[in-house]
C-alpha positions in Angstrom: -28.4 22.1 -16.6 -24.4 22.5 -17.3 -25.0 26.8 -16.5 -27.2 25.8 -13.3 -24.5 23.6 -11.9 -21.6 26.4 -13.0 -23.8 29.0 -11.0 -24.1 26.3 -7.5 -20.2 25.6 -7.7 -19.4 29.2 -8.4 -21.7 30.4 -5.3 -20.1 27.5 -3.5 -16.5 28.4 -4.6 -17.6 32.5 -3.1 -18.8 30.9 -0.1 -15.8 29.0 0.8 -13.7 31.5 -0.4 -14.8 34.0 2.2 -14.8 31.7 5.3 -11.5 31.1 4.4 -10.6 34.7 4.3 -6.7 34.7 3.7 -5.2 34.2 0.5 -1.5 33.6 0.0 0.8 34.0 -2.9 4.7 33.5 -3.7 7.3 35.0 -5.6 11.4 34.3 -6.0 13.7 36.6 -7.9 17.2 36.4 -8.8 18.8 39.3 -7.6 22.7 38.8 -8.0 24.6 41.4 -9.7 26.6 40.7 -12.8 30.3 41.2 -11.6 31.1 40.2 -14.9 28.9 43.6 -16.8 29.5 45.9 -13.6 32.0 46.5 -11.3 30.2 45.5 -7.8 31.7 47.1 -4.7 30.4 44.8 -2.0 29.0 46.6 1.4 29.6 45.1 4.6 33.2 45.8 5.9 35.0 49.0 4.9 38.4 47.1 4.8 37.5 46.0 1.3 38.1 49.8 0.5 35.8 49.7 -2.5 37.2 47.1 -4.6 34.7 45.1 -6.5 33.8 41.8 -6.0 35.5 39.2 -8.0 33.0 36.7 -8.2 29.6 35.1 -7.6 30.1 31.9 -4.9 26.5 31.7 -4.6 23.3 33.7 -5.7 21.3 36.7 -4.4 17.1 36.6 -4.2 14.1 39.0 -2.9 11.6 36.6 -2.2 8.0 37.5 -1.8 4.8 36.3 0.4 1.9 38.2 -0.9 -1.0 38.2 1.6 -4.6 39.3 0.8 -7.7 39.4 3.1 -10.4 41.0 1.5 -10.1 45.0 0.6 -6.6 44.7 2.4 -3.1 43.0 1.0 0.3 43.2 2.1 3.8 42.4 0.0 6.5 41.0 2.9 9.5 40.9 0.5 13.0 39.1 2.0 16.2 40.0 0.7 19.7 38.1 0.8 21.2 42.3 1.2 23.3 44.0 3.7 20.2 46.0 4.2 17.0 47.6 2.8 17.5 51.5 0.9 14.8 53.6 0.7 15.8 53.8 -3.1 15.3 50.2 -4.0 12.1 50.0 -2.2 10.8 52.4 -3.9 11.5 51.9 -7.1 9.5 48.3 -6.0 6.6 50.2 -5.2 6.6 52.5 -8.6 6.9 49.2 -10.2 4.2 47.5 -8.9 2.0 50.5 -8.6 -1.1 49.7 -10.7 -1.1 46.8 -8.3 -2.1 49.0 -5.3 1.1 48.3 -4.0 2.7 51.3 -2.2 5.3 51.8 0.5 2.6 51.8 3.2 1.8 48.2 2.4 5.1 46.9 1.2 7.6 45.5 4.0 10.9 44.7 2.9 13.9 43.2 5.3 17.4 42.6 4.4 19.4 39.4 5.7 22.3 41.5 6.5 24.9 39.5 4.8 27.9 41.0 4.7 28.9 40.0 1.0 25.6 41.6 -1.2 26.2 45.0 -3.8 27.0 48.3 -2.2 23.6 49.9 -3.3 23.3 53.5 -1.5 22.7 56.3 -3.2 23.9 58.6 -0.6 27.4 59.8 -0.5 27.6 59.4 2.9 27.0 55.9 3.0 29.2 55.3 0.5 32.1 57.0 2.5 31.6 53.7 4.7 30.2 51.0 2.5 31.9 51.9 -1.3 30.3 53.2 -4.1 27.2 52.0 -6.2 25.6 52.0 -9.8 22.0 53.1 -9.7 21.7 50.8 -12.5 22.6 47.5 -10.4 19.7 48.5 -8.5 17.3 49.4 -11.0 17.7 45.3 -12.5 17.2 44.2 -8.9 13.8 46.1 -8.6 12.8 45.1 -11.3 12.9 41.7 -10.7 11.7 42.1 -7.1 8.5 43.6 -8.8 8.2 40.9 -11.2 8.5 38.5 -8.2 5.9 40.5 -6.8 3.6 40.1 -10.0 4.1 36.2 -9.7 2.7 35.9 -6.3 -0.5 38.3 -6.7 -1.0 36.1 -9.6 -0.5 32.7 -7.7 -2.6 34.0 -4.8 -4.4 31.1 -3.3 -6.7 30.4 0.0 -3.8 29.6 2.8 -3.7 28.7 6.3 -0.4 30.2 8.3 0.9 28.9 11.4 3.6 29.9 13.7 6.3 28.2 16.1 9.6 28.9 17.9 12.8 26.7 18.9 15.6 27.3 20.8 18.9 28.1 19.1 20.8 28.0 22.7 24.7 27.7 21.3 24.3 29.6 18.0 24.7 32.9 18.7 27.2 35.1 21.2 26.5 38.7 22.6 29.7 40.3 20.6 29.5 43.3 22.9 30.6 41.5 25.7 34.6 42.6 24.9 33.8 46.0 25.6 34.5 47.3 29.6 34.4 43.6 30.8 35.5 44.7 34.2 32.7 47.6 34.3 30.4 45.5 33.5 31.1 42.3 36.0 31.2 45.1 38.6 28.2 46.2 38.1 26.9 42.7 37.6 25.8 43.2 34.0 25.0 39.4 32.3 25.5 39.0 28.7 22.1 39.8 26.5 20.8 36.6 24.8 18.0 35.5 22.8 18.8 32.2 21.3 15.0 31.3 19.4 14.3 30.9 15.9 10.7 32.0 15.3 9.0 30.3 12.5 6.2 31.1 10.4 4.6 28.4 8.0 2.2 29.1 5.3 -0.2 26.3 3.7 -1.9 25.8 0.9 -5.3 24.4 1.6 -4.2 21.2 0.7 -1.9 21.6 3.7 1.4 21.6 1.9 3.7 24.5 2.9 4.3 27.2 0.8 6.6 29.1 2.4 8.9 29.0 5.9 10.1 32.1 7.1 12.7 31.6 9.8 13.2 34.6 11.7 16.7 34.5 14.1 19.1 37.3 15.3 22.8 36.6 14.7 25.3 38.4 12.2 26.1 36.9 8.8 29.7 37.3 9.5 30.8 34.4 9.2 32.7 35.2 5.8 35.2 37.7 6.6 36.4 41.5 4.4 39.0 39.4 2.5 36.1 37.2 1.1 35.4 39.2 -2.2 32.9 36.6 -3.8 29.4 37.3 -3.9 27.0 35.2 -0.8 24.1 35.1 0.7 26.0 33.9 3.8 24.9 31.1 6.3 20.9 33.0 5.6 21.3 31.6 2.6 22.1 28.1 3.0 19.3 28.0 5.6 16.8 28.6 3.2 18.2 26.4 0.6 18.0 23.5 3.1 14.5 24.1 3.9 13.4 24.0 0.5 15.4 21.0 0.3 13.2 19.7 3.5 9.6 21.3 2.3 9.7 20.5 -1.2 7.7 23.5 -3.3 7.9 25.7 -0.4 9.6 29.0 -0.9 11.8 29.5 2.6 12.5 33.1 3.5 14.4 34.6 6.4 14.3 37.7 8.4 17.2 38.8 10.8 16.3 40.5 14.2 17.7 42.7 16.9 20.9 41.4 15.8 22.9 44.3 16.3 25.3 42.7 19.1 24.4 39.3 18.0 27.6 37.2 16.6 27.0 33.5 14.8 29.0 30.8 17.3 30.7 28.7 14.3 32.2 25.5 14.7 35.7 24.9 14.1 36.9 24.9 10.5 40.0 26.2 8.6 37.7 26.9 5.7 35.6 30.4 6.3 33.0 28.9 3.7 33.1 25.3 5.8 31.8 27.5 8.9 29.5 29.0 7.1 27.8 25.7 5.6 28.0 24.3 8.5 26.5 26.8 10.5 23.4 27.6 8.3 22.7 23.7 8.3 23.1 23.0 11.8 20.6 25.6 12.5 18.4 24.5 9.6 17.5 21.6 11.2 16.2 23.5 14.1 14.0 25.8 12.3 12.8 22.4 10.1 11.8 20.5 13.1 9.8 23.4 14.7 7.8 24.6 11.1 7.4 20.6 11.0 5.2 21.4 13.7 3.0 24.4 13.5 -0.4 23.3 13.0 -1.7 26.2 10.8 -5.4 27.9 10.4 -7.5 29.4 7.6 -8.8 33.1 8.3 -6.4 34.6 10.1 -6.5 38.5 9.9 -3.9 40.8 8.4 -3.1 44.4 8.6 -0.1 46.9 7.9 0.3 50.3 9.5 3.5 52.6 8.7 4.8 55.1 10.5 7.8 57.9 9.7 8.1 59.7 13.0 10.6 62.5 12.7 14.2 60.8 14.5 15.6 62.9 17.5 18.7 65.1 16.5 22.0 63.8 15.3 25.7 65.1 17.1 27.3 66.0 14.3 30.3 67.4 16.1 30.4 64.0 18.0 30.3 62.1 14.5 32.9 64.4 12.7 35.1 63.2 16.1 35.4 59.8 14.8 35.1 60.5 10.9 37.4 63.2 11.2 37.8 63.5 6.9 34.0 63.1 6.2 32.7 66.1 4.3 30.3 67.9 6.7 27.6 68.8 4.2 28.0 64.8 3.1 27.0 64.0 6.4 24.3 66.3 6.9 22.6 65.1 3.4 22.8 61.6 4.0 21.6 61.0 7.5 18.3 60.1 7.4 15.9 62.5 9.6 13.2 60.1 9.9 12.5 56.3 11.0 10.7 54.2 9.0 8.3 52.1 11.3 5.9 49.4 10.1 4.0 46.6 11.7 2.9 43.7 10.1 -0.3 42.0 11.7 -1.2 38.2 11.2 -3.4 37.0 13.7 -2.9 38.1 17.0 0.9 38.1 15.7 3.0 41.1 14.9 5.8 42.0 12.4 7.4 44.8 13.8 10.4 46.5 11.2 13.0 48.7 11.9 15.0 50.9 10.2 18.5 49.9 11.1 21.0 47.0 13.5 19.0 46.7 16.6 20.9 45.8 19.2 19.0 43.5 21.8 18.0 45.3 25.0 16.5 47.6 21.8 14.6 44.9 20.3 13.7 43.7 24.1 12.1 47.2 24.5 9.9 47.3 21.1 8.8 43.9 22.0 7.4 44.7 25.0 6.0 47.8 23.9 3.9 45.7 20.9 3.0 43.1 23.5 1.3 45.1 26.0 -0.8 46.8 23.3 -2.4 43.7 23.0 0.0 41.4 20.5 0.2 37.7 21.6 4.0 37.8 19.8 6.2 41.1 18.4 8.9 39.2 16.1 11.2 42.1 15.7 13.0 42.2 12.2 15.9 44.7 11.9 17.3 46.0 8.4 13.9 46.9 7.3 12.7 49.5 4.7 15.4 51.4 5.3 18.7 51.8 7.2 20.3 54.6 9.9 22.7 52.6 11.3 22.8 50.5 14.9 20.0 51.1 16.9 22.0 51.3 20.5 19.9 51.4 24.1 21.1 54.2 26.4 22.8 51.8 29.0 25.5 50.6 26.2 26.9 54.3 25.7 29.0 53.9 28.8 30.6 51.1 27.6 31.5 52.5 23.9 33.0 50.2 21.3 32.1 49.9 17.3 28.1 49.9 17.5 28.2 52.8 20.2 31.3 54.8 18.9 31.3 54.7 14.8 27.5 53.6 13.9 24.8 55.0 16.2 24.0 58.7 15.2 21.0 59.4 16.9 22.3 59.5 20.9 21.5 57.7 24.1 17.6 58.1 23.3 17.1 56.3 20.2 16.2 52.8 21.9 13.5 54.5 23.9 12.2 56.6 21.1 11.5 53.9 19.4 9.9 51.2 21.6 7.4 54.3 21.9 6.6 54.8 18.3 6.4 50.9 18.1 4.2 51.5 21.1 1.9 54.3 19.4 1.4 52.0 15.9 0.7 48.7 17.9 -2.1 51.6 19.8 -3.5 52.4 16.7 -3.9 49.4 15.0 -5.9 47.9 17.6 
């Protein structure tokens, strides 16, 4: 009788399990250096000139949603980084390997914070952002993939949910300094996309297991003479939502954020504006995830692309960085983009490879939406990074983004709203 009634729930368990399709799993490593074992150059401003950091105000984490529908899973992994290296990915992936987990289904985003480990392995991004020790980053990935472990091991049935808000106030167009006058002549309006898009994730039961928040703005609040560790005002957003969703695991991406600057209220304190900031706009992205009704079954897929990147001006470069080795430059630039769209629902996760600027992000969105997306969140600092990704209109107008950290010319923004274009196409 007790093996006949074992049988009946366990057929009724399969059952259940496959009308609800998506399963859902979470993972949180520590990822903060030891600047007490290793000397930690921190990347973000070059006016630090390499010195190491001094301290740890508050701590560094890759957090992990592991999705799984059927024969196909996906690892989205957040971290609280200046950006994503193609090293520290891939060491992930080798990691978690026996998993099935390789870089075609792995998506990784940085926060951007400007006060994380210098962690390139390349000299030439060292020239800008200080040097690094492979073994810093050989700890952090192996945390991440233990993180990653976790969450194929907690993998549950989930329902997901999404939402947006509107962040109107919180974030600036920094460009907007450069050729003023040109620009009010030609009746040019500052760029701005103030919304925080929200994903939720349930457990069956209908408790949330993880909010991701996904806003473009520049951690930048902290300025180059901060030389304490931080996750920045990304940071204390997630630790108020997990305040908020008790259990939950929050995670944050950053979007086309390349011209994007963090409107801070008025404090003498650096780290006052920076709490401040990341609760203020906490309680935006809580109200909205509050909500999101969320669904069972929704879909997933992943589809990566490395499209060959159109050709670099070195002469143009060696210009501005008149003392950078030329063969430095020529080994470090990367010579192809790493694409990848995430698919949940009828929504899509579109990463790229570098500092979007807006009109750049405007572009891919597009391009994803008219392949048939409802939404294209666009998250920046993803899987890898070649700098700002600048649209051919802001060229005229130089400054920092155009002048000392685009390397790909007036083509890049359009180059890739059509690759976005081509793997949106293909995943249909």
């Amino acid at each position: 009788m007790r093996s006949t009634c074992l049988l009946i729930l366990g057929g009724l368990f399969v059952s259940l399990n496959a009308a609800w399709g998506l399963d859902a799993g979470t993972g949180v490593a520590d990822i903060t250096p030891d600047v007490k074992a290793y000397k930690v150059p921190m990347a973000g401003y070059g006016a630090r000139d390499n010195k190491p950091a001094t301290g740890v105000h508050d701590p560094l984490h890759a957090k992990v949603l592991f999705l799984r529908d059927g024969d196909v899973q996906v690892a989205l992994i957040t971290c609280d980084l200046r950006s994503i290296t193609a090293e520290y990915k891939n060491q992930v992936v080798a990691k978690t390997a026996s998993l099935g987990f390789t870089a075609d289904n792995v998506f990784m985003a940085a926060s951007h914070t400007h006060d994380g480990p210098s962690m390139y392995p390349e000299e030439f991004w060292q020239f800008q952002f200080g040097a690094y020790d492979p073994k810093i980053v050989d700890i952090m990935s192996t945390s991440t993939a233990d993180a990653l472990k976790r969450a194929v091991e907690n993998a549950a049935p989930a329902k997901v949910g999404f939402g947006e808000g509107s962040i109107e106030g919180f974030v600036r167009n920094r460009r907007w300094g450069y050729d003023t006058a040109a620009r009010e002549a030609a009746g040019e309006k500052p760029a701005l996309d103030p919304v925080a898009w929200v994903m939720r994730v349930d457990g069956m039961d209908g408790r949330p297991r993880v909010v991701l928040a996904n806003i473009a703005a520049h951690p930048t609040i902290l300025g180059a003479e901060n030389m304490r560790i931080s996750a920045e005002w990304p940071g204390v957003l997630q630790n108020e939502l997990e305040k908020a969703f008790p259990g939950a695991v929050a995670m944050f991406t950053n979007g086309a954020e390349g011209d994007m600057a963090p409107e801070t209220g008025k404090f003498d304190d650096d780290f006052e504006k920076m709490n401040d900031f990341g609760v203020r706009i906490s309680k935006i992205v809580e109200e909205v995830a509050g909500k999101i009704e969320t669904k069972p079954g929704l879909p997933i897929a992943i589809k990566r692309a490395t499209p060959d990147l159109p050709e670099f001006d070195l002469a143009e470069f060696l210009k501005t960085y008149p003392t950078a080795p030329r063969d430095v430059v020529e080994a470090g630039l990367p010579r192809k983009a790493e694409l990848q769209i995430l698919r949940i629902g009828s929504v899509a996760l579109v990463g790229l490879p570098g500092e979007p600027l807006l009109d750049v992000g405007l572009a891919v969105r597009k391009s994803v939406t008219e392949e048939g997306f409802s939404r294209a969140v666009v998250v920046g600092l993803a899987n890898d990074y070649i700098g700002y990704l600048v649209p051919a209109k802001e060229f005229p107008h130089g400054g920092y983004e155009v002048d000392t950290r685009s390397y790909y010319g007036t083509g890049l923004g359009d180059f890739l709203a059509g690759q976005t274009r081509k793997i949106a196409r293909e995943m249909k």
